[in-house]
PALUM-313251 format. One line per 3 residues: their letters; for each residue y, x, z of C-alpha. Coordinates in steps of 0.25 Angstrom, whole numbers. Each point is the difference from the previous one (the first is absolute). Example, Ala and Ser with C-alpha at 12.3 -4.5 7.8 and 13.67 -1.06 7.14 Angstrom:
BEGIN
AS	-18:49:31  14:6:-2
***
This chain:
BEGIN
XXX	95:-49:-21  -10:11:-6  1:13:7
XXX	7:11:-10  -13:8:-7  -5:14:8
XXX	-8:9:-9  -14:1:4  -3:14:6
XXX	-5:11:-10  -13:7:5  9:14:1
XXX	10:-7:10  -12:-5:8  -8:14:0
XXX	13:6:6  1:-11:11  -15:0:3
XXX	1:17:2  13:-2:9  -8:-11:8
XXX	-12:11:1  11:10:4  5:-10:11
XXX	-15:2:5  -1:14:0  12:-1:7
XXX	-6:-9:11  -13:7:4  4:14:-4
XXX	15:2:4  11:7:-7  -7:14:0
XXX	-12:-7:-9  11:-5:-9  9:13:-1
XXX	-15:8:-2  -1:-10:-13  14:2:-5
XXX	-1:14:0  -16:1:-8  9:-11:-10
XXX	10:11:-3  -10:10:-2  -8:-6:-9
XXX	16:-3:-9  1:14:1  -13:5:-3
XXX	2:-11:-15  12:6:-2  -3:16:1
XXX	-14:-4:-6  3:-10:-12  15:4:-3
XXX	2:-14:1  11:-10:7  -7:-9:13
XXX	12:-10:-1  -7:-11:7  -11:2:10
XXX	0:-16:0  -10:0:-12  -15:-9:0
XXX	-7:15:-1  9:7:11  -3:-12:9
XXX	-14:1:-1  1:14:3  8:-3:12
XXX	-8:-11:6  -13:9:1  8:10:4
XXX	6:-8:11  -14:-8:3  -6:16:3
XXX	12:4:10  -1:-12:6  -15:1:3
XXX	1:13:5  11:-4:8  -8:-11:8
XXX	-13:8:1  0:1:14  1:-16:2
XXX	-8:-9:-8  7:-12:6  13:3:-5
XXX	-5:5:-14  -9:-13:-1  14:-7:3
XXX	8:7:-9  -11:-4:-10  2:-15:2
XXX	14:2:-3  0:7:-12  -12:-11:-6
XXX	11:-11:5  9:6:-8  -10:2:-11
XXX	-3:-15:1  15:-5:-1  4:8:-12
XXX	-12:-1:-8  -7:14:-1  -14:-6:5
XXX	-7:12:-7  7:9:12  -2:-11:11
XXX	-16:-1:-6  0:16:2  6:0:15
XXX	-9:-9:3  -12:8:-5  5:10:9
XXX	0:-7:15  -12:-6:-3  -4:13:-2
XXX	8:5:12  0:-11:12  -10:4:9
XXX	-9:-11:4  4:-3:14  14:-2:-6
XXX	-2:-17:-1  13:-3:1  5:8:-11
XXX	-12:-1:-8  3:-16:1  13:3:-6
XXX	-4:8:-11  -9:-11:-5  11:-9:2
XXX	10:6:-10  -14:4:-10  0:-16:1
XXX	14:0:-4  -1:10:-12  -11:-6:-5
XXX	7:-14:3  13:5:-11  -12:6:-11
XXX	-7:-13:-1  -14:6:4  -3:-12:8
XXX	-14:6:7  5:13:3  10:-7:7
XXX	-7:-11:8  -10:9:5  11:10:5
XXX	8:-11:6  -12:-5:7  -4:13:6
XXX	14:0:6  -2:-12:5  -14:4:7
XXX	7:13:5  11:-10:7  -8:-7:5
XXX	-9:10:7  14:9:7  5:-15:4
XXX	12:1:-10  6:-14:-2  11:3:-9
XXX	-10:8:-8  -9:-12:0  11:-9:-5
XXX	5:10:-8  -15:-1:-8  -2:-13:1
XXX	15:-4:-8  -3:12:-10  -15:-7:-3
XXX	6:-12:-1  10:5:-10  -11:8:-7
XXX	-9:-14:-2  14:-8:-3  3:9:-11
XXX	-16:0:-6  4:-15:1  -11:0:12
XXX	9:-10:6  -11:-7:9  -3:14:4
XXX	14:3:2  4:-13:10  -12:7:7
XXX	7:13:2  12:-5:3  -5:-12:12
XXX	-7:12:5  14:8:1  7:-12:5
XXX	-11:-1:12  3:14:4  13:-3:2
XXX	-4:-12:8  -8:9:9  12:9:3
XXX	12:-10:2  14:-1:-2  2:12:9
XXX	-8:11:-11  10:8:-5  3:-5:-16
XXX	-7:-13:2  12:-7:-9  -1:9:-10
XXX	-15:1:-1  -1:-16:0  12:1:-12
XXX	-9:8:-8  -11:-9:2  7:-13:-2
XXX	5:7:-14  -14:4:-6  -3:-14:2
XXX	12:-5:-6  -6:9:-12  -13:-7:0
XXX	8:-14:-1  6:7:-12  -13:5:-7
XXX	-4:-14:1  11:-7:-7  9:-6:14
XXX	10:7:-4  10:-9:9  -8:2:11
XXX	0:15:-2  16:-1:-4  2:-8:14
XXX	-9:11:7  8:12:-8  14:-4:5
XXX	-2:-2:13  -6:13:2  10:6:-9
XXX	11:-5:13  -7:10:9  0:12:-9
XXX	3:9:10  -15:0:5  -4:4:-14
XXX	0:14:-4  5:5:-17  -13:-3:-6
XXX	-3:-13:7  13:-5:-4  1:5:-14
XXX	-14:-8:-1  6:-13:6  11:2:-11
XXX	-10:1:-11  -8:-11:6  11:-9:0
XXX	4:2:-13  -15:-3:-6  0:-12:7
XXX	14:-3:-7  -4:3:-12  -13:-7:1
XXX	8:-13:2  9:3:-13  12:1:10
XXX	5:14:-8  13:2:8  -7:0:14
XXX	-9:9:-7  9:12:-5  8:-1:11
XXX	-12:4:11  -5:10:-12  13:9:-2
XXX	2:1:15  -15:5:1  1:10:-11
XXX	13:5:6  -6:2:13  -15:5:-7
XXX	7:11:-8  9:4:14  -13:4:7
XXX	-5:5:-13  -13:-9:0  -5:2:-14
XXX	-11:-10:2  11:-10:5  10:4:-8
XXX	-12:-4:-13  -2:-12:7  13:-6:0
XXX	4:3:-13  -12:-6:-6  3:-12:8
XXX	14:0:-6  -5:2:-15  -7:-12:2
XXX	11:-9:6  10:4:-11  -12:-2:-12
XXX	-2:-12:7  14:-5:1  5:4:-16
XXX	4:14:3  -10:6:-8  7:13:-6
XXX	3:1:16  -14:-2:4  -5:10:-10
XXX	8:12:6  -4:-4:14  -15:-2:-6
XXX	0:15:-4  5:6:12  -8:-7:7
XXX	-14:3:-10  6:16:1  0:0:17
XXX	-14:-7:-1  -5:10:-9  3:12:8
XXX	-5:-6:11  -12:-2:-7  0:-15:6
XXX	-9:-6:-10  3:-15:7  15:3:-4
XXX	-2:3:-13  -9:-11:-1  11:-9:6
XXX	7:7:-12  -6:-4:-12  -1:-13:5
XXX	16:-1:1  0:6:-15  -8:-11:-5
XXX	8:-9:5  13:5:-5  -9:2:-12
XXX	-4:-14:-1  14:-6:1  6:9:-12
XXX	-10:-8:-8  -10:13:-2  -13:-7:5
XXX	-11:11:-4  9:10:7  -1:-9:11
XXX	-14:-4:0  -3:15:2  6:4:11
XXX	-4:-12:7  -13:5:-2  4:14:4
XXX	4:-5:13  -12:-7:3  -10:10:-5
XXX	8:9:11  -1:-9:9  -15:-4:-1
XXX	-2:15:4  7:-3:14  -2:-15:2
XXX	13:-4:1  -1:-14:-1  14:-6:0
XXX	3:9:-11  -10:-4:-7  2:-15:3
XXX	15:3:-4  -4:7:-13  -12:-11:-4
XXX	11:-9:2  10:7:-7  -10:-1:-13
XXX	-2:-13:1  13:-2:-3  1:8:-11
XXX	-11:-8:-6  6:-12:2  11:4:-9
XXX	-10:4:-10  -7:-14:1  -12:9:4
XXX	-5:-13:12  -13:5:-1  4:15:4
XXX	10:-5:9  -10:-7:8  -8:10:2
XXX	10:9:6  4:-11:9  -13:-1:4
XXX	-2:14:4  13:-1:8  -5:-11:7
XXX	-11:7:4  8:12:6  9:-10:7
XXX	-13:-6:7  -3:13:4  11:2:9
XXX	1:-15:5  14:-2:-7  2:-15:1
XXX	13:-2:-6  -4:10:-13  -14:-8:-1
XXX	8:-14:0  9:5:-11  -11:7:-7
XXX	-9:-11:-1  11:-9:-4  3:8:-12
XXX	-15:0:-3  0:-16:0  12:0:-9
XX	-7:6:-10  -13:-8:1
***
């Protein structure tokens, strides 16, 4: 049975819940004398608008107070820590953790710029985990590079102050980084190196199950990306019976995962059902990024299925969470889900451009399933047009991109469309 509908967080709701999650921080590393000092400078500014503009502050909760608040919270807590840079670098990697999960990558992209800034030299060890979470920022805004570079830096770092969690830390965030370029050679790479660190350590290393979980999953992705999707189901579920090793964002992640694969196989059910429990569970940890992720997956199962006025909402919720996180592969994702929605309401120009949308955006960043799925996608929009010689060519170039990323079972299929043609 589907899970009852749950609105998709507004950007006002999230803005309040990242500020109390900054406030938690404050809290943390500057005690409740830091916090009362905050409260009280908040009520003099109210009364200050008031006396100063005759006008009514009925809710300090707005974007613009918000952003006034965050600096001014930002500049106490700075002046706070002064006399201790570890506990200010510290605090730092909190607040860009927190950045990260709720999407404000602009604020997380400025605190970084700060303790790179800051950290002294002789600080390896927090230098390291700096680079680490730049990897990861850079990792959620699609600038590939940027993030590779940081992430191996990290892993450089690890190596040098003998860090082995570190190490495997970097080596399953590369992997993940080369897995989601569609690097998937690469990637295995990454992953067998992360899986001979936990070798070297043993059974007795503190979170060895949980660190061999998160490696056994990325290569279940792999088998995904290839087009084993039964192999990658198999792999999914019995992970899936030792949650407890998997923190929220892994486990969303596995939900959604699952729920590709599903859908992939045109088993739709399976699908919606790992899909709404991801969602529910995305939009409780207020992961924007998540949140975008599963409800563009569910948009597609329900257009898909025959539930297209259904997949349309979803499809705009989803292109509206994208858009203001300026994910440019979401929206790509998108536009590709709106052509085909598009092309099974019979309006085939329609459709035929926002195929191409989707893969001029995804040209840009090299996303080669999308584009696979998207050339794919045309192909079959020309078929209905009796266009064979268009449709061969954009099953050709799909082809191409499955040979890129050594995908077997989506070749095999390819090129047997391809003969059926000839």
């Amino acid at each position: 049975m589907n899970r009852p509908k749950t609105p998709v967080p507004v950007p006002h709701r999230l803005t309040t819940q990242f500020f109390d999650a900054i406030m938690g921080v404050v809290s943390e590393f500057g005690g409740a004398e830091l916090k009362e000092q905050f409260i009280r400078a908040r009520r003099t500014r109210e009364r200050y608008i008031r006396e100063q503009w005759q006008a009514e502050v009925e809710d300090s909760d707005t974007p613009l107070f918000r952003e006034l608040d965050y600096d001014h919270l930002l500049m106490l807590l700075r002046s706070h820590l002064t006399e201790s840079k570890q506990e200010l670098i510290e605090s730092h990697l909190a607040l860009i953790k927190i950045c990260c999960g709720i999407g404000e990558y602009r604020r997380a992209e400025e605190l970084i710029v700060y303790l790179n800034a800051t950290i002294d030299n002789d600080q390896v060890a927090l230098r390291s985990e700096v680079h680490r979470q730049e990897g990861k920022l850079y990792y959620l805004m699609n600038k590939w590079d940027r993030s590779t570079e940081a992430y191996q830096r990290a892993l450089r770092l690890f190596r040098q102050t003998g860090d082995v969690d570190g190490q495997f830390s970097a080596n399953n965030n590369l992997g993940v980084l080369f897995q989601e370029t569609w690097e998937v050679e690469q990637g295995k790479r990454h992953f067998r190196e992360a899986l001979h660190v936990i070798d070297q350590m043993g059974d007795e290393w503190p979170g060895v199950d949980k660190h061999r979980l998160f490696v056994q999953m990325n290569l279940a992705i792999i088998q995904a990306i290839q087009g084993k999707w039964e192999a990658a189901i198999e792999a999914f579920t019995r992970i899936l019976q030792r949650r407890e090793y998997l923190n929220a964002e892994s486990y969303i992640g596995l939900l959604v995962n699952l729920a590709i694969s599903y859908r992939d196989l045109s088993k739709y059910t399976q699908a919606e059902n790992f899909i709404y429990e991801a969602r529910e569970l995305a939009q409780e940890e207020h992961n924007r990024r998540l949140t975008g992720l599963a409800t563009l997956v569910l948009a597609e199962v329900k257009a898909r299925s025959g539930q297209l006025d259904a997949a349309e909402r979803e499809l705009w919720e989803a292109f509206k969470i994208f858009s203001l996180l300026y994910d440019r592969i979401g929206v790509a994702e998108t536009y590709r889900v709106f052509g085909l929605l598009a092309r099974e309401q019979h309006m085939y120009e329609v459709a035929r451009s926002q195929f191409l949308v989707s893969i001029d955006i995804n040209k840009e960043y090299g996303n080669r399933l999308s584009l696979l799925e998207a050339c794919y996608e045309l192909s079959l929009l020309e078929k209905i047009q009796q266009n064979i010689e268009a449709r061969l060519q954009y099953l050709q170039q799909a082809l191409v991109y499955a040979e890129s990323m050594n995908a077997g079972p989506r070749i095999a299929f390819l090129r047997q469309e391809l003969e059926g043609e000839s």
